[in-house]
N, C-alpha and C positions, 0 to 999 in steps of 0.2 A: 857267164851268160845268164841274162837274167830269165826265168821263168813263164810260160805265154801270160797264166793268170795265176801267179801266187795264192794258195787259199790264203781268206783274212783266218787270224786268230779271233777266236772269241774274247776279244779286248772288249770290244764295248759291251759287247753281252752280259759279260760279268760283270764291268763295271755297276751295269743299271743295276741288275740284281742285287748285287751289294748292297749298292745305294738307295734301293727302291724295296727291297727287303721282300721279294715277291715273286721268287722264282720257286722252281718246283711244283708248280701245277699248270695246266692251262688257265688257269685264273688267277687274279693277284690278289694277295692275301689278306686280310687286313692284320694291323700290327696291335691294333687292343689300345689307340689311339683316339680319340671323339673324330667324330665324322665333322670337317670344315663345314661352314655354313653355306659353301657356295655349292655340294654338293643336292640342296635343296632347290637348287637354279635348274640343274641338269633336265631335260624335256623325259616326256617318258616314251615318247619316240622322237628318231632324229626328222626333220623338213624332207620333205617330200623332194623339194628341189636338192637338197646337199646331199641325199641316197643316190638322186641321181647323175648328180655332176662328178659325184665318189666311183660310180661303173663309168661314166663317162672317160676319166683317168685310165681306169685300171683296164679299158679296153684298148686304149688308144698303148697302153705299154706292152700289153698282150700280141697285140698286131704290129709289133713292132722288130726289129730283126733279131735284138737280142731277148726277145719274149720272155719280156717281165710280167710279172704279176698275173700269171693266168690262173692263180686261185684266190684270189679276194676274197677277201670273209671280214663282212661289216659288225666292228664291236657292236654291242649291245649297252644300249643305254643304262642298264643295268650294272654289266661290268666296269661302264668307264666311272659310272658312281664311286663303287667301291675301289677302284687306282686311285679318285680321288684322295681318300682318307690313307693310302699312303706318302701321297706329295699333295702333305696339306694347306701346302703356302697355294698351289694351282687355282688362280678364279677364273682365265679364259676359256672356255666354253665353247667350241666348233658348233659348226651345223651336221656335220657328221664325219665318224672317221672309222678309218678301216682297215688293215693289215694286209700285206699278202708278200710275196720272197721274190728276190732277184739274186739267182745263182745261192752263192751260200749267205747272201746277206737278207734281212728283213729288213721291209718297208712298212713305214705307217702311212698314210694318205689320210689328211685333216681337209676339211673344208668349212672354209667362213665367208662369214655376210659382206666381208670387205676387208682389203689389204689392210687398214690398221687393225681391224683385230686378230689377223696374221701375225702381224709383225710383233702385236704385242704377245701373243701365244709362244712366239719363238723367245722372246727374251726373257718371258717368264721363266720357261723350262731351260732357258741357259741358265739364271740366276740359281735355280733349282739346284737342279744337277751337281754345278759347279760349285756352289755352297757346302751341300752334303759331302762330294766328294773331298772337297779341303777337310770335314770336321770327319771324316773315316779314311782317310787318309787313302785315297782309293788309288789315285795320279790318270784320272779319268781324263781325255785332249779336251772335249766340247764335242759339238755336235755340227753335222753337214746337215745341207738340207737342199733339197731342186725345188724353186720357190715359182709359182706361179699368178695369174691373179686369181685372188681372193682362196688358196691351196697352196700348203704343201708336202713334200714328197721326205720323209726323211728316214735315209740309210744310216750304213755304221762307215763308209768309209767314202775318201774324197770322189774316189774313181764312180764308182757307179752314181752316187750323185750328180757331176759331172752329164754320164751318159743318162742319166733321166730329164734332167734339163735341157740335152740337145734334142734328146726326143719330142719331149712335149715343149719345143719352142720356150722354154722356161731358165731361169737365170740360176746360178749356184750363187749358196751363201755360206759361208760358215760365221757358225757360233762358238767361240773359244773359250775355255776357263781364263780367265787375266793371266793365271800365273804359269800358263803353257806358253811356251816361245814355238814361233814357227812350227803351227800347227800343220800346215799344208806348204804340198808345194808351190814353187812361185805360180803363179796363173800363167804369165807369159810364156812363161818355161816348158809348162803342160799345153799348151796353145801349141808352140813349136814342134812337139816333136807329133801331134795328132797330125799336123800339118803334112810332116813327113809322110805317115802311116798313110795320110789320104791321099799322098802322091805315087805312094807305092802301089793302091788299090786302082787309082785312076788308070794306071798303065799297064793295069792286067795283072799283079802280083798281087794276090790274097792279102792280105796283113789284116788280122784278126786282133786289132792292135790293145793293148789293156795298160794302162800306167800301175807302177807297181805301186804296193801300199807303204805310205812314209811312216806309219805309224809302227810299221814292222820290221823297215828296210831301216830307222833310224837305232833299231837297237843290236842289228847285223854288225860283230867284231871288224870288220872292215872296213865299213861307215864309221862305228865309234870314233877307230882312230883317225881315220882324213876328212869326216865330213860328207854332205852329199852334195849332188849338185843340185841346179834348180829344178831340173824334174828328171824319172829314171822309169822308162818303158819296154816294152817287147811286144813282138810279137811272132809267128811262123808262117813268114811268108812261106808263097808258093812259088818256086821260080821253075817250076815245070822240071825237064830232063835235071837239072841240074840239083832238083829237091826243095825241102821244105823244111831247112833249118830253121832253129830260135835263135834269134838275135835283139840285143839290146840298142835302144834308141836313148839319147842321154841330152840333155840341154841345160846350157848355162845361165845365172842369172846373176845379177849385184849382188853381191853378201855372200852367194856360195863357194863351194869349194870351185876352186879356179879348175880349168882345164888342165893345165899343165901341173899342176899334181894328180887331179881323180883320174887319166889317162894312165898313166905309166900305171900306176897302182890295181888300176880297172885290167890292163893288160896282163899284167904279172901277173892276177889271181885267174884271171881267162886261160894264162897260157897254160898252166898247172894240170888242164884237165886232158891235155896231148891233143888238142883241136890245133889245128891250122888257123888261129884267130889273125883275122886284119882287121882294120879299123879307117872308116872314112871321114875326114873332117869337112866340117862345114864353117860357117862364123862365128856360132853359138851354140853348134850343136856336134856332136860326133854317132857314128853307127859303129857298132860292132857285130862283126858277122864272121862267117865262116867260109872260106876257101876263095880262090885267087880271082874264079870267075865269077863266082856272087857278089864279090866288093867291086867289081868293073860294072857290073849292071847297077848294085846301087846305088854308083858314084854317079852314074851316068842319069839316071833316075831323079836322083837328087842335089845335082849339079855341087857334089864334091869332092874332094881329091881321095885316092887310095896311098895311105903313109907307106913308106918305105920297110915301117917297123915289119918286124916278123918276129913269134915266137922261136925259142932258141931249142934245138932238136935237146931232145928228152935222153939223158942220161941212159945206158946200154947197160945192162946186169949179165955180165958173167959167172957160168957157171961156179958155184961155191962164195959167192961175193954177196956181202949184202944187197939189200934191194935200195936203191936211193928213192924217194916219194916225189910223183914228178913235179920238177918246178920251186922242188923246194929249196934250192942256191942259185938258181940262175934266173937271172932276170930279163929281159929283153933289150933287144938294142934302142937306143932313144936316137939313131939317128930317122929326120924324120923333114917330108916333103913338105913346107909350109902352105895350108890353103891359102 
């Protein structure tokens, strides 16, 4: 079962730092490099207008359910000077920009004169990044971003990007190194199972729903060996008397690992934990949940079948006998009720 919200690892954090050579202080440092010429463009205060459309964000995410960003703190023209002269290829220039945290991730908030020199800000700092990263060999993904007009918002990982884009009515984009494959999950994939989450929430079941991180969940021994599918979520509903387990939400896409491997596979390592796991199928997507009558409400919820399968009773330890670890030879039964 997958976890409500996975903490991220500090992947991209380290990454930048690495790469950007400027961590360990609240300031970044310079590296004893000449200062670019474009650092002489920089204003010595940000546009009145771009201070404010910067709170204008960061209040609009503050008020928002999952309240982000209620401590903004606008760079200093000063400081973004000196980041300049460590990514000294950078000439795009914001009208201003500002930092503040979503959960355990950081957010930067840019703001420009207009959607091209957004766009070229993003590609710059793709090119960046993902250059340095090749020449220190870092294996950095790219970069997400909640793109708005003439703004944007950029996390360390696909999920809360995602949720800052539906927030602020704003589109995601990702920016990949060329030589990452299948940086994110499929979109459709992630589409489907939110889908779910919001049918469960419509009908009075809590579902506090989070899609897990691929950048983490693709290096989990379990993933290694079969792959993932197109996108892989959770959340803890509330189904009242009957409680508020975690259970994993899962959807399939082209190219990924098929259903009918990540299933059995998904089961087996569920079942191992002595949970009464069941499983509902959909077209393209499956649930995993816990106990007889939670999978007949979610079936029913989310117009799916409840498989047949059932975890297989947990090996019995007699006195003086070793201990067997559960789930560790037996596998579940695969006979199973076609959706």
């Amino acid at each position: 079962m997958q976890t409500p919200r996975r903490q991220r690892l500090v992947l991209v954090t380290v990454a930048l730092c690495v790469i950007a050579t400027a961590c360990g202080s609240d300031k970044p440092k310079a590296t004893g490099a000449t200062a670019p010429p474009v650092v002489k463009d920089v204003p010595k205060q940000w546009s009145a207008q771009g201070i404010q459309d910067l709170k204008d964000l960061a209040g609009r995410l503050a008020k928002s359910d999952a309240k982000f960003c209620a401590d903004l703190g606008i760079t200093s023209t000063d400081d973004y000077r000196l980041s300049l002269t460590t990514l000294q290829k950078a000439k795009e220039i914001p009208e201003s920009i500002g930092s503040c945290t979503a959960g355990e991730e950081s957010l930067e908030i840019a703001i420009f004169s207009d959607n091209k020199h957004r766009d070229t800000f993003i590609e710059e700092r793709r090119w960046i990044l993902c250059s340095l990263s090749r020449q220190r060999n870092v294996g950095f993904p790219g970069l997400r971003f909640a793109v708005g007009d003439s703004w944007t918002i950029q996390p360390d990982s696909q999920t809360v990007a995602l949720d800052i884009a539906e927030v602020l009515d704003g589109d995601y984009k990702v920016a990949p190194c060329p030589e990452v494959k299948d940086t994110d999950w499929d979109r459709g994939a992630v589409d489907t199972i939110r889908d779910l989450a919001k049918k469960l929430n419509a009908a009075g079941y809590k579902c506090p729903f989070a899609v897990d991180d691929k950048d983490l969940a693709r290096n989990e021994r379990r993933y290694v060996e079969i792959g993932l599918p197109g996108a892989l979520g959770s959340c803890d509903a509330d189904f009242g008397a009957l409680g508020a387990p975690t259970f994993g939400l899962v959807a399939f896409a082209q190219g990924s690992t098929p259903a009918d491997v990540f299933i059995p596979n998904q089961l087996q390592e569920l079942c191992s934990g002595g949970a009464d796991v069941r499983h509902i199928r959909g077209s393209n997507w499956v649930a995993f949940v816990v106990g007889e009558k939670i999978a007949d409400v979610v079936a029913d919820v989310l117009d799916g079948k409840v498989s047949e399968t059932r975890c297989p009773p947990l090996p019995t330890t007699t006195k003086g006998s070793s201990t067997t670890a559960p789930g560790a030879t037996s596998t579940p039964s695969t006979k199973e009720t076609k959706p």
